[in-house]
N, C-alpha and C positions, 0 to 999 in steps of 0.2 A: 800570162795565162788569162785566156777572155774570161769575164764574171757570168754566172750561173743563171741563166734568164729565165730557166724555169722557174726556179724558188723565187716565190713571192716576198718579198719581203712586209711585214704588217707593223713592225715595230712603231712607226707613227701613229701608226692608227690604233691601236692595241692601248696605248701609252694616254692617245685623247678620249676614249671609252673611258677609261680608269678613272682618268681627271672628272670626266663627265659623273659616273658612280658616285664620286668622292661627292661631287656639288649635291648627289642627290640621296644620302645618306643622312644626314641630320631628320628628315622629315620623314625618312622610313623607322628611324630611334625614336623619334617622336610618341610611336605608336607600339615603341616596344620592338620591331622588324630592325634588319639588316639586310644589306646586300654584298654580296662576293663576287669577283670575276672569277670565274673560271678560264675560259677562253674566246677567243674570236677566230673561227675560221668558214670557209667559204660564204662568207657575208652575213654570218651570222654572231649574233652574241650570245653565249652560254653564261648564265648566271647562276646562282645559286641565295635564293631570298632563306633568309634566317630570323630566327627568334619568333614573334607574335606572324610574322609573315609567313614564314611556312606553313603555317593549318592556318590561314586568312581564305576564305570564300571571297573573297574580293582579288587575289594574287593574279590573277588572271587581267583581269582590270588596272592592276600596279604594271603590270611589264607590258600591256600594249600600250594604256594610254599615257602611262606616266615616264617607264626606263625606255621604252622604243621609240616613241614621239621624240622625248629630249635627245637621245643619243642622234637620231634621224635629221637633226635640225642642225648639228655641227656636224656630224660623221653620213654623209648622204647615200654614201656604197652600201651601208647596213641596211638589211633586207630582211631581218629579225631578229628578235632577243627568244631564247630559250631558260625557262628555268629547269634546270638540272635538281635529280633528289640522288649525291650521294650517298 
């Protein structure tokens, strides 16, 4: 049975976001914040920033210069990070 070319598979890529997160997580505690993945689909990253990060007027500034940059420097297909407010 031939394999499914549509379906994209992301699980590498999903798995080095995360790894990526994980590296950049002590320095958002730092200040009281957290980060969560949500998802990664169509090139984009969904996050969800937590604790002092959430009401931070700076959050904006954390997920371009700081989670987008970094993730964009090992994962180069990523075309944005989105913070999500479940």
């Amino acid at each position: 049975m031939p394999k499914n070319t549509n379906k994209v598979d992301n699980t590498e890529t999903i798995n080095k976001i995360k790894e990526i997160l994980e590296t950049l997580k002590p320095y958002l505690n730092m200040d009281g914040g957290d980060v969560e993945f949500i998802e990664y689909k169509d090139k984009i990253v969904y996050v969800k920033l937590t604790g002092a990060c959430a009401a931070c007027m700076f959050s904006d500034e954390t997920i371009k210069n700081g989670l987008y940059e970094t993730i964009k420097m090992d994962v180069p297909e990523v075309e944005g990070v989105i913070n999500v407010t479940l």
